[in-house]
MARBA-3410 file (N, C-alpha, C, O; in Angstrom, 1 decimal):
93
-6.0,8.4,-12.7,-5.3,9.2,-13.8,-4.3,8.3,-14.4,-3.5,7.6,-13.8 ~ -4.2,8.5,-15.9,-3.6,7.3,-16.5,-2.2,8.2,-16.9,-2.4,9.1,-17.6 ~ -1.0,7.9,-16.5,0.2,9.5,-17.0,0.6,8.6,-18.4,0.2,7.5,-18.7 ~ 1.6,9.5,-19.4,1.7,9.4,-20.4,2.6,8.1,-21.0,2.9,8.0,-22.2 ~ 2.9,7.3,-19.9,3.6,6.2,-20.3,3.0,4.6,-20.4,3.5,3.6,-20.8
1.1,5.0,-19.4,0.0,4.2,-19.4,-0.2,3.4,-17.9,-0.8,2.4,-17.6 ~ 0.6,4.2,-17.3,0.8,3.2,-15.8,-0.2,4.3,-15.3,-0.3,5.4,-15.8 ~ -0.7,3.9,-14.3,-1.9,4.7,-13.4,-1.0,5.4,-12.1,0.0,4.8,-11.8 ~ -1.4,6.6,-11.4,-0.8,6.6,-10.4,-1.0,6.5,-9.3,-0.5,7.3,-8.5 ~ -2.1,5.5,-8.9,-2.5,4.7,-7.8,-1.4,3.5,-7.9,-1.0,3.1,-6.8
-1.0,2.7,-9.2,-0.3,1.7,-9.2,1.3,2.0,-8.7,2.1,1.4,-8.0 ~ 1.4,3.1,-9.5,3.1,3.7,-9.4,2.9,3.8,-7.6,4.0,3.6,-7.0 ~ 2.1,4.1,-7.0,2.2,4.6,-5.6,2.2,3.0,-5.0,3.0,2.8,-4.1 ~ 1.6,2.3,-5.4,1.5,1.1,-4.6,2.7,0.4,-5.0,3.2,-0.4,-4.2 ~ 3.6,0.5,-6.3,4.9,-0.1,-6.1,5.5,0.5,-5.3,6.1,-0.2,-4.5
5.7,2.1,-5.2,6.6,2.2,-4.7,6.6,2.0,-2.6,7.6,1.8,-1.8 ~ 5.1,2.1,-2.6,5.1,1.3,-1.6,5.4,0.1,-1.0,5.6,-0.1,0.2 ~ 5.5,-0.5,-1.7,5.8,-2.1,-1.8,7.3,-1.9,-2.3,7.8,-3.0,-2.6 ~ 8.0,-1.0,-2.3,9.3,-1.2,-2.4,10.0,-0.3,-1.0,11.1,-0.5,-0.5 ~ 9.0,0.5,-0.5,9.5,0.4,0.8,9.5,-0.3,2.2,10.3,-0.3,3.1
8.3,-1.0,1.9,8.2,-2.1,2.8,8.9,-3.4,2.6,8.7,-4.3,3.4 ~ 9.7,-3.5,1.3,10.4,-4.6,0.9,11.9,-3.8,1.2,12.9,-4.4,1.5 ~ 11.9,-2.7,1.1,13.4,-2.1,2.1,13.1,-2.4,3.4,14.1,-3.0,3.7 ~ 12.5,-2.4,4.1,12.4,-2.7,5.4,12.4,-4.2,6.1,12.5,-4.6,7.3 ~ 12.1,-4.9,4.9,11.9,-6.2,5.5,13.7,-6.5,5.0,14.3,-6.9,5.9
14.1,-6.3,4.2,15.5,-6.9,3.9,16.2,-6.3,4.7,17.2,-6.9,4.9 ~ 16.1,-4.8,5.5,16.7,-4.6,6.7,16.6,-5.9,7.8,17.5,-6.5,8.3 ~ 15.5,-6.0,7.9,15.8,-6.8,9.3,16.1,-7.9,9.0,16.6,-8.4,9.9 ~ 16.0,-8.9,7.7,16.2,-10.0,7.0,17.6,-10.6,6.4,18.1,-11.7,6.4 ~ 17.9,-9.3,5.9,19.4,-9.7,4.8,20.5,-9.5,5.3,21.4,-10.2,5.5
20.1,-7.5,5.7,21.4,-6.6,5.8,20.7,-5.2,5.7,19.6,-4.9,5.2 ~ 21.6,-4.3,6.0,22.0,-3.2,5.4,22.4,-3.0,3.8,22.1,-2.0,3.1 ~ 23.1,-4.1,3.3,23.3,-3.4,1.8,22.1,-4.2,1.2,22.0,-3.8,0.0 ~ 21.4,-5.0,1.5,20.5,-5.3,0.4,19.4,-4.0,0.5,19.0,-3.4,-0.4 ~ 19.1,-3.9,2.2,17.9,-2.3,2.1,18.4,-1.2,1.7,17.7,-0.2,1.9
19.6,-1.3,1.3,19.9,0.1,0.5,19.7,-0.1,-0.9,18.9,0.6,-1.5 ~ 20.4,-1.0,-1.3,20.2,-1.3,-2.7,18.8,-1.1,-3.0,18.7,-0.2,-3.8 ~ 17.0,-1.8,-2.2,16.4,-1.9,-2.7,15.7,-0.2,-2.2,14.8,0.2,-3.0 ~ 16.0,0.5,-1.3,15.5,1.8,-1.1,16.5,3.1,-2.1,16.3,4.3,-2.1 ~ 17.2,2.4,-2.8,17.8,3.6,-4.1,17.0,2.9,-5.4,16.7,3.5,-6.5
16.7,1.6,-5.2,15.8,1.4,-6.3,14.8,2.1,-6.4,14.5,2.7,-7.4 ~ 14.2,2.1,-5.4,12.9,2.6,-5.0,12.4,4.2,-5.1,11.3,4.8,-5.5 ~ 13.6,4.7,-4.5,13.9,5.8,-4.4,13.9,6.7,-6.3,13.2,7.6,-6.7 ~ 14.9,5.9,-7.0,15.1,5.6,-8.3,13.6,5.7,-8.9,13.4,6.7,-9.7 ~ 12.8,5.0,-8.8,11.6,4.5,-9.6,10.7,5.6,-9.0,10.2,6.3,-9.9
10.3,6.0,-7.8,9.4,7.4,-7.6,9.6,8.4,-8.2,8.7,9.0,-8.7 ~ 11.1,8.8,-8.3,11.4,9.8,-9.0,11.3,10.0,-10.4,11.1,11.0,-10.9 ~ 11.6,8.9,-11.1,11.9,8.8,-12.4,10.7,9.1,-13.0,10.7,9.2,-14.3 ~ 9.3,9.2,-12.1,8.2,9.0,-12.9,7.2,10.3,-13.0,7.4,11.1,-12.1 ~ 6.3,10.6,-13.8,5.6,11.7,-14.1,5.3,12.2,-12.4,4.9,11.7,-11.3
5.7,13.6,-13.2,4.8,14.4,-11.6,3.4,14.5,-11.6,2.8,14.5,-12.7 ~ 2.8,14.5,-10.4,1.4,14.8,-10.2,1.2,15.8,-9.6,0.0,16.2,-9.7 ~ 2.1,16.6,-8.8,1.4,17.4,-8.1,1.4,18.7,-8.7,2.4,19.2,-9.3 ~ -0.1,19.6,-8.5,-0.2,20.7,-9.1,-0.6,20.6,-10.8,-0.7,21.6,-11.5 ~ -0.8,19.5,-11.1,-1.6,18.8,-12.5,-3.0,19.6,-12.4,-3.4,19.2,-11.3
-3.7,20.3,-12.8,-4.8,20.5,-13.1,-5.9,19.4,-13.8,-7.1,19.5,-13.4 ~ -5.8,18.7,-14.5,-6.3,17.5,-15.1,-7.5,18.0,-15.9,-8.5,17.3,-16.0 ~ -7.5,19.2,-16.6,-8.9,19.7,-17.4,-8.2,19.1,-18.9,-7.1,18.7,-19.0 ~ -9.2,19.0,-20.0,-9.0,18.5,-21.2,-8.5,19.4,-21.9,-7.6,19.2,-22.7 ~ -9.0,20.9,-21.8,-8.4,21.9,-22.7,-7.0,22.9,-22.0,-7.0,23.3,-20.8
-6.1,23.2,-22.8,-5.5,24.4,-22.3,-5.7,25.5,-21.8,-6.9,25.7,-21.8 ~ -5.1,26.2,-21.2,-4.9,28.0,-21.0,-5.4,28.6,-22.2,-6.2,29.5,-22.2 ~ -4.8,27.9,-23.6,-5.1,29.3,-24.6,-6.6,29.7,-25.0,-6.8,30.8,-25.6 ~ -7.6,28.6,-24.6,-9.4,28.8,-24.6,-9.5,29.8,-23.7,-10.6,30.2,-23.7 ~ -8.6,30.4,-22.9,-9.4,31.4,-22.0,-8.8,32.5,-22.3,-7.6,32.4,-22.8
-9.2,33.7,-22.3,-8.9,35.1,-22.3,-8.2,35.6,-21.1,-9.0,36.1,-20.3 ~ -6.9,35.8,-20.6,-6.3,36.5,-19.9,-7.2,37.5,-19.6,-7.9,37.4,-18.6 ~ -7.3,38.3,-20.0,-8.1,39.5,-19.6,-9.4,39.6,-18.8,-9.7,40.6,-18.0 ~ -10.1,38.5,-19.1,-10.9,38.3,-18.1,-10.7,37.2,-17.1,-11.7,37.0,-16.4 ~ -9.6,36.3,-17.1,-9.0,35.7,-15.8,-8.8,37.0,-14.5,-9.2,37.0,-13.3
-7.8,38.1,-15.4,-7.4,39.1,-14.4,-8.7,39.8,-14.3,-8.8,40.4,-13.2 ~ -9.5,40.0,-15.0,-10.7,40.7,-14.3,-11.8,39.6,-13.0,-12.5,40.2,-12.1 ~ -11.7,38.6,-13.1,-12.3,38.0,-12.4,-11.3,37.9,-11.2,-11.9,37.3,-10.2 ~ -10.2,38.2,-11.0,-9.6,37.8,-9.8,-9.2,39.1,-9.3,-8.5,39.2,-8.3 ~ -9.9,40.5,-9.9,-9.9,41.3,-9.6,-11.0,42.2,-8.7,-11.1,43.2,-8.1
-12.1,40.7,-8.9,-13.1,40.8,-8.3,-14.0,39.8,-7.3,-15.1,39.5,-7.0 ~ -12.6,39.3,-7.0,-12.3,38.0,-6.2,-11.4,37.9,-5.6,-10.7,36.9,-5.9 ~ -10.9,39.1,-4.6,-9.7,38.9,-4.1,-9.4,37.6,-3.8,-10.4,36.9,-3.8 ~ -8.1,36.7,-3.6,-8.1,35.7,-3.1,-7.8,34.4,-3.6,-7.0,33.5,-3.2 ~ -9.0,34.5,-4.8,-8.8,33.4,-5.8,-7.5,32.9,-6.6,-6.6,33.7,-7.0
-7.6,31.8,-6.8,-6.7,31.2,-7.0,-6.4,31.4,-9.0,-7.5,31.3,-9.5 ~ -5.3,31.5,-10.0,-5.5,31.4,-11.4,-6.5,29.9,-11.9,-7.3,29.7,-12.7 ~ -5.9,29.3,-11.0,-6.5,27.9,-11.4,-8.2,28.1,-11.4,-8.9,27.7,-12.4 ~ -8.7,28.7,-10.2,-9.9,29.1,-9.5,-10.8,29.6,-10.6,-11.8,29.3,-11.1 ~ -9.6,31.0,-10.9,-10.3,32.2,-11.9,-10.6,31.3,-13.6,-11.7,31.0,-14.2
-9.5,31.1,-14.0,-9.9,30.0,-15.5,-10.9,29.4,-15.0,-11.8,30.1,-14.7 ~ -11.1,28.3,-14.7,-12.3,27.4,-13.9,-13.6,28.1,-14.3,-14.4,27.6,-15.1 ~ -13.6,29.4,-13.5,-14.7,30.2,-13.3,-15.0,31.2,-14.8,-16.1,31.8,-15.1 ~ -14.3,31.1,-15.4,-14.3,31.6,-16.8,-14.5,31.0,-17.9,-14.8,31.5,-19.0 ~ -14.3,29.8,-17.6,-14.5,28.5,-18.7,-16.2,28.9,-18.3,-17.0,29.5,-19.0
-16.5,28.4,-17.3,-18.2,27.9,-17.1,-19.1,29.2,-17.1,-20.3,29.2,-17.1 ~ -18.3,30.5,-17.2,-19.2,31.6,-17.6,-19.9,32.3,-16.5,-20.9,33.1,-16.7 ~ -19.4,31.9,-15.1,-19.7,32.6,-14.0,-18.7,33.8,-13.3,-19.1,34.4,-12.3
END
C-alpha cells in the first residue's frame, strides 16, 4: 500500500525497525543518550506518518452506497460488521 506521501508501508515499518534496533545497538555501544536520541527519533518518525490501521483500502467512497440498505442488511445479519454490510452491498448480495 503506497500512503499519500509515496513511501510504502512495508518500508516505513522496516525503517522504523531499523531504528529500533539501531537504539539498541547504541545502548550497548555509545550510551544512554545516544539510544535516546535515536529511540525519540524513531519514535518521532512512526508517529509522524500516515495511519494504517482500520484503512479500508476500497477505491470508492461511502457515498456509492445507500445507508438504507447498509442498515437493512445488518438488520438481517446480526453481527456484521458496517465495513462487512457496504462490502456486501456494493457486490449485490
Amino acid at each position: 500500500m503506497t500512503t499519500p506521501t509515496g513511501s510504502t508501508t512495508r518500508g516505513r515499518a522496516l525503517i522504523t525497525l531499523g531504528g529500533v534496533a539501531t537504539s539498541f545497538a547504541a545502548l550497548a555501544l555509545i550510551g544512554i543518550e545516544a539510544a535516546g536520541t535515536v529511540a525519540l527519533a524513531t519514535l518521532w518518525f512512526a508517529a509522524s506518518g500516515p495511519g494504517t490501521v482500520g484503512t479500508l483500502g476500497t477505491a470508492s467512497g461511502p457515498e456509492d452506497v445507500d445507508p438504507r440498505a447498509v442498515r437493512r442488511h445488518r438488520e438481517r445479519h446480526p453481527g456484521t460488521t458496517i465495513s462487512e454490510a457496504v462490502s456486501a452491498v456494493r457486490s449485490g448480495s
